[in-house]
VOTOR-671327 format. One line per 8 residues: number of its first residue (from 1); their letters; for each residue x, y, z of C-alpha. Coordinates in steps of 0.02 Angstrom, whole numbers. Example, Ala and Ser with C-alpha at 12.3 -4.5 7.8 and 13.67 -1.06 7.14 Angstrom:
<sites>
1> as> 615,-225,390  684,-53,357
</sites>
This chain:
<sites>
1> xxxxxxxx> 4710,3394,1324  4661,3475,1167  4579,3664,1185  4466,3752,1071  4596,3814,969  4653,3650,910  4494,3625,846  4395,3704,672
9> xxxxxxxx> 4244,3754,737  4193,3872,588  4012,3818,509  4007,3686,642  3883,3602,771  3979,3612,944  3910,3518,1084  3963,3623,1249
17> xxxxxxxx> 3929,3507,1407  3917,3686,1540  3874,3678,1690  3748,3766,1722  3673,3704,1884  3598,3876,1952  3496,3904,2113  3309,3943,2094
25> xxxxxxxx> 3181,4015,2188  3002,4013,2130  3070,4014,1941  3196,4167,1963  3406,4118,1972  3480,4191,2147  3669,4142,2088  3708,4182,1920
33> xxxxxxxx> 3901,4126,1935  3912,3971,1842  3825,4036,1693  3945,4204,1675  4096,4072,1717  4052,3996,1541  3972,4113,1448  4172,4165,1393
41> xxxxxxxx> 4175,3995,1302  4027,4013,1214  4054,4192,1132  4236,4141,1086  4144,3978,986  3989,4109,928  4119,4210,865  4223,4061,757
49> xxxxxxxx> 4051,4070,675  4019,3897,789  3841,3832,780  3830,3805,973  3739,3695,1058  3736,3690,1277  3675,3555,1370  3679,3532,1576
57> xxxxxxxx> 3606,3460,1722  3506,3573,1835  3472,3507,2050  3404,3314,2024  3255,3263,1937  3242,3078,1927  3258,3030,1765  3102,3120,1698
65> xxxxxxxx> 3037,3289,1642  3003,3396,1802  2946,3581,1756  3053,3637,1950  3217,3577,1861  3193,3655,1701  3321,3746,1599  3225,3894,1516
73> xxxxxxxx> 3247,4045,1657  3441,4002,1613  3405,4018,1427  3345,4184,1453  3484,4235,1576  3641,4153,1463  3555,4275,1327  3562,4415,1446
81> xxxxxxxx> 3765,4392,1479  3791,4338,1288  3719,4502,1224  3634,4377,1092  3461,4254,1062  3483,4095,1135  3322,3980,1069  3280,3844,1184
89> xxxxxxxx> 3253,3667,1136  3105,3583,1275  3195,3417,1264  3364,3348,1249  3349,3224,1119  3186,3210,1045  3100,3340,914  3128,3498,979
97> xxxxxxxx> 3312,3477,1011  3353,3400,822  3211,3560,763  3311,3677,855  3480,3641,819  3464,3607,643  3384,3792,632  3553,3858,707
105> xxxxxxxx> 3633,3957,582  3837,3998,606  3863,4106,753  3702,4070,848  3681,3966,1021  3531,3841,1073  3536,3767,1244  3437,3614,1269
113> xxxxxxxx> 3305,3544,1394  3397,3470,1576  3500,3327,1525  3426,3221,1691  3255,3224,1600  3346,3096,1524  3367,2927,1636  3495,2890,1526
121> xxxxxxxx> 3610,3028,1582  3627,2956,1743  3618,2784,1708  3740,2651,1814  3711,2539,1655  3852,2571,1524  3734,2518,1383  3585,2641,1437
129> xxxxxxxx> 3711,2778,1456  3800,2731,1283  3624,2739,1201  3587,2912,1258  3766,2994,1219  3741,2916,1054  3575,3012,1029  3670,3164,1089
137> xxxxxxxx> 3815,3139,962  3677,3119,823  3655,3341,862  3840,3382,834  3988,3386,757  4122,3426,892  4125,3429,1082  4198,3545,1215
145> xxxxxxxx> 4198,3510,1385  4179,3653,1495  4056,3582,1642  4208,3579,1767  4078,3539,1915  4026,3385,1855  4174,3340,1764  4188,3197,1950
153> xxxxxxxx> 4025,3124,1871  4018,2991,1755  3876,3039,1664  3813,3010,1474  3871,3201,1426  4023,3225,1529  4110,3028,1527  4017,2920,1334
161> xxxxxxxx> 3992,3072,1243  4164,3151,1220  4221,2962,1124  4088,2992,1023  4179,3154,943  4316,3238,914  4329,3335,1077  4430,3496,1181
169> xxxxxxxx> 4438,3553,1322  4345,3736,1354  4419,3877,1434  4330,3867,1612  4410,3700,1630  4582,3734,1588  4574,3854,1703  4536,3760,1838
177> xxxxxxxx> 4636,3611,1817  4788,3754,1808  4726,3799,1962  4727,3646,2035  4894,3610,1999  4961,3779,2078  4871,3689,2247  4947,3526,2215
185> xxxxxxxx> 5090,3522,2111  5174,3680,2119  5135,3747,2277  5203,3903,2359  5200,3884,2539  5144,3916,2703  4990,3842,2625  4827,3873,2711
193> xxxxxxxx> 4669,3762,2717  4509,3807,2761  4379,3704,2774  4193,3725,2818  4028,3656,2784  3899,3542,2879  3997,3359,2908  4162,3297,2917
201> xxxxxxxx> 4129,3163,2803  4116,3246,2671  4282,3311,2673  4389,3153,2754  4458,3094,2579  4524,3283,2562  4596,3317,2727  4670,3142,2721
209> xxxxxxxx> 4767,3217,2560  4808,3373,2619  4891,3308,2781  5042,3281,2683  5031,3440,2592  4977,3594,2689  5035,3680,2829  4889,3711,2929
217> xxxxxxxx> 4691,3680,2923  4571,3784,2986  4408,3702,3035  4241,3797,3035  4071,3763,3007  3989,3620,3056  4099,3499,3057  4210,3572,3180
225> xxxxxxxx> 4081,3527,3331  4155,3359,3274  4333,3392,3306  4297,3481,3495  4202,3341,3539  4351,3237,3476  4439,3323,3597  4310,3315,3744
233> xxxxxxxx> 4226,3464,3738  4036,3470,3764  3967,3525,3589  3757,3528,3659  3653,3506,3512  3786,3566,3378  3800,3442,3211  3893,3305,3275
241> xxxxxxxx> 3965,3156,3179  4020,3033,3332  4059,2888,3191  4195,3016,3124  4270,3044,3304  4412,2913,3278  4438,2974,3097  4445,3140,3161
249> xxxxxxxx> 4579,3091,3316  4661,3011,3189  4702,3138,3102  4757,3270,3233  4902,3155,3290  4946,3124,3085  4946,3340,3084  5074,3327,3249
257> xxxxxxxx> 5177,3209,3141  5172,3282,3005  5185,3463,3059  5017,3529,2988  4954,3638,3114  4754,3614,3136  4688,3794,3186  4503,3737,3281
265> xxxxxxxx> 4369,3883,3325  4395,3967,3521  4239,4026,3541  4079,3992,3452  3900,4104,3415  3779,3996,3497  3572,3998,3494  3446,3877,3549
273> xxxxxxxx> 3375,3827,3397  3432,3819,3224  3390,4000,3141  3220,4031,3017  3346,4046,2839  3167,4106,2754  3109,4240,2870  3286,4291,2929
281> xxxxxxxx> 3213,4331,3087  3329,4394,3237  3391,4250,3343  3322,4283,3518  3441,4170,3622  3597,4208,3509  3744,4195,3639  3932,4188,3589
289> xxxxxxxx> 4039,4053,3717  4206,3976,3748  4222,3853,3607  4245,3710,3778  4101,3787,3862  3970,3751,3749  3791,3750,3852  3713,3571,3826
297> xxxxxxxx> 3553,3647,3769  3622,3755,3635  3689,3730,3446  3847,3821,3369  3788,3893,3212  3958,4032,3182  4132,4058,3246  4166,4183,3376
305> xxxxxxxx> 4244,4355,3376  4417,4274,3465  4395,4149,3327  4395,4279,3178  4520,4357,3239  4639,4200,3257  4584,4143,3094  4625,4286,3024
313> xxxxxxxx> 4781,4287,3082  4832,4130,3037  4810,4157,2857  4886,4329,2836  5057,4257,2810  4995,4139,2679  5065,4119,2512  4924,3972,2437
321> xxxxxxxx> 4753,3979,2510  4610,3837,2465  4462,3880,2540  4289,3777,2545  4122,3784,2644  4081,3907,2763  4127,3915,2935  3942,3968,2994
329> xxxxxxxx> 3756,3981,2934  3808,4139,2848  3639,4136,2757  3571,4223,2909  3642,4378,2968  3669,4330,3165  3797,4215,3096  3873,4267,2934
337> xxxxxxxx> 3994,4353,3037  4133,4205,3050  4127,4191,2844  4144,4366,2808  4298,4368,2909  4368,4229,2828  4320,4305,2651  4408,4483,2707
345> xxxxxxxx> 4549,4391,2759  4581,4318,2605  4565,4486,2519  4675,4543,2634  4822,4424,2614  4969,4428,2474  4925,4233,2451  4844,4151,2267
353> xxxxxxxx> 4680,4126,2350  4558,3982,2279  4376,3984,2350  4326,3802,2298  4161,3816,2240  4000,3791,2313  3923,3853,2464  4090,3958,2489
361> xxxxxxxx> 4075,4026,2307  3884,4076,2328  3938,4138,2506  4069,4290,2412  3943,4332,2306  3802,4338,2440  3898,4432,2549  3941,4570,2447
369> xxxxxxxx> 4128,4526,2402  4207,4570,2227  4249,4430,2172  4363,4456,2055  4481,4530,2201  4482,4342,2231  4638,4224,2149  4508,4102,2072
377> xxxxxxxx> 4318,4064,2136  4320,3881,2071  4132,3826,2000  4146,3630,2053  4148,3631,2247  4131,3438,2217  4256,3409,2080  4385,3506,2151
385> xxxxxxxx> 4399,3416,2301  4392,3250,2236  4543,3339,2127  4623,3374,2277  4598,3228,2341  4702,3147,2227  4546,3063,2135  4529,3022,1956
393> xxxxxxxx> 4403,3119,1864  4302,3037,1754  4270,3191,1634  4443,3237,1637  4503,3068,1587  4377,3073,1446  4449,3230,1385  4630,3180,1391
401> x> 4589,3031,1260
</sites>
């Protein structure tokens, strides 16, 4: 894949497809991560004397404009970081974007209106699609990819558009992919997995993957109610996926075979009901039980203090650590506890640690972790799984052409 440098970017109108797919609340950005994970891209390209232009996706809007999803409290911010104006065009392709970007003088940035305003960006049709990266092409000269969390979509700005032009790779992407290699290709071993987050499903094509690859998994979060049930444990009202029971037996005796250890919580922090994430009130039935003596009437929301500390022993010999989703509702202090412990941990070890984007990414930062103590904090939970799951990646492969 070509990078910026192979291209001449001086006087011209670079299209950057960022990703820059922030949380809101009430208007205000609560994560600012993805945008400072790109904003390096951008200055090197302002400072070629680039006429830059930044387009992304922002939660889901269908298709239409929807003021909730809308990119200008990310204009301001990317101007904050860039030390420099960013003008903001309220539309992708219609009068305001061509207005604004054909004001851009060399050395100065626009970012443009939520691509998904757009139903073409989206678009299962190839023709509908086509028509809308072609409308996108019509703003610019040159294209750098450097939305590595939606690089697994194949969407208008990230699959069609980078044809359309002569086209690199940015420097948040090569990053990654390097990355990603290091966990796949040139791995230094023991390797240790852990894996969190709400359902097992979501992470079957990965652990299918890494059952030839690493030598042990740790399961938190939600999805490990699924594995103790697997193994006949009473899980009360914890989130339970009984259609990925088989799977999920299925791959404990493939882990025996192949000698990947699977490390499972001990003991879990248990409450009646599932905790107010708004109010952060205190939890008053919060209870912490033998991870087989789970009370029927209760609902595992964190690992346990045995668990922790097994955890966190299992990794300290690592060498390679890939970590994604948290093992609790660490959102809520009465059960942040379990992801803290993995975080430290990973500080804590000699390994190359990779916290794979997402929940686990927003979880560092939440929790008060430098993270740049961290190997790499990836910004495509998504993408880097299906990466790791040995997937092709539609904006990759569009990049490689």
């Amino acid at each position: 894949m070509k990078t910026i440098e192979d291209l001449d970017v001086a006087g011209k109108r670079v299209f950057v497809r960022a990703d820059l797919n922030v949380p809101l609340s009430n208007g205000s950005i609560t994560d600012d991560g993805r945008i400072r994970a790109v904003a390096p891209t951008i200055a090197k390209l302002l400072q070629a004397g680039a006429k830059v232009i930044v387009a992304s996706h922002l939660g889901r809007p269908k298709g239409e404009p929807d003021p909730q999803f809308s990119l200008a409290p990310v204009a301001v911010r990317l101007g904050e970081i860039l030390a420099a104006p960013v003008s903001f065009a309220t539309d992708t392709v219609g009068e305001s974007a061509k207005a604004t970007v054909a004001a851009l003088a060399d050395g100065e940035v626009t970012l443009l209106e939520n691509l998904r305003f757009n139903a073409g960006e989206t678009a299962k049709d190839d023709a509908e699609r086509g028509a809308f990266a072609d409308a996108l092409a019509g703003l610019a000269d040159l294209y750098v990819g450097d939305g590595f969390g939606a690089v697994h979509r194949k969407h208008a700005s990230v699959y069609d558009l980078p044809a359309r032009l002569p086209h690199a790779v940015g420097d948040l992407i090569a990053t990654e992919v390097g990355v990603l290699k290091r966990l796949t290709e040139e791995v230094e071993r023991p390797y240790v997995v852990v894996l969190g987050g709400s359902k097992v499903s979501d992470k079957v094509g990965v652990i299918d993957n890494l059952l030839g690859k690493a030598d042990r998994i740790l399961i938190g979060g939600g999805m490990a109610y699924t594995f103790l049930a697997a193994l006949g444990h009473e899980v009360g009202i914890s989130l339970l996926q009984k259609d990925q029971i088989p799977t999920v037996l299925e791959y404990l005796e493939r882990g025996k075979a192949n000698g990947v250890e699977f490390v499972l919580p001990v003991d879990v922090a248990v409450s009646g009901s599932f905790p107010d994430l708004k109010t952060l009130a205190p939890v008053a039935d919060f209870d912490v039980v033998d991870a087989d003596k789970i009370p029927a009437d209760k609902e595992g929301l964190d690992i346990g203090p045995k668990s922790r500390e097994l955890f966190a022993a299992k990794l300290a010999d690592a060498r390679t650590v890939f970590w994604n989703g948290p093992v609790g509702v660490f959102e809520h202090p009465a059960f942040a506890e379990g992801t803290k412990a993995v975080a430290q941990a990973l500080l804590d070890s000699d390994a190359f640690t990779v916290v794979g984007g997402g929940d686990s990414a927003a979880a560092v930062r939440i929790l008060g972790f430098d993270e740049t103590k961290f190997g790499h904090i990836s910004t495509g939970g998504g993408a880097s799984l299906e990466y790791l799951e040995g997937k092709t990646l539609p904006g990759l492969a569009a990049l490689e052409g």
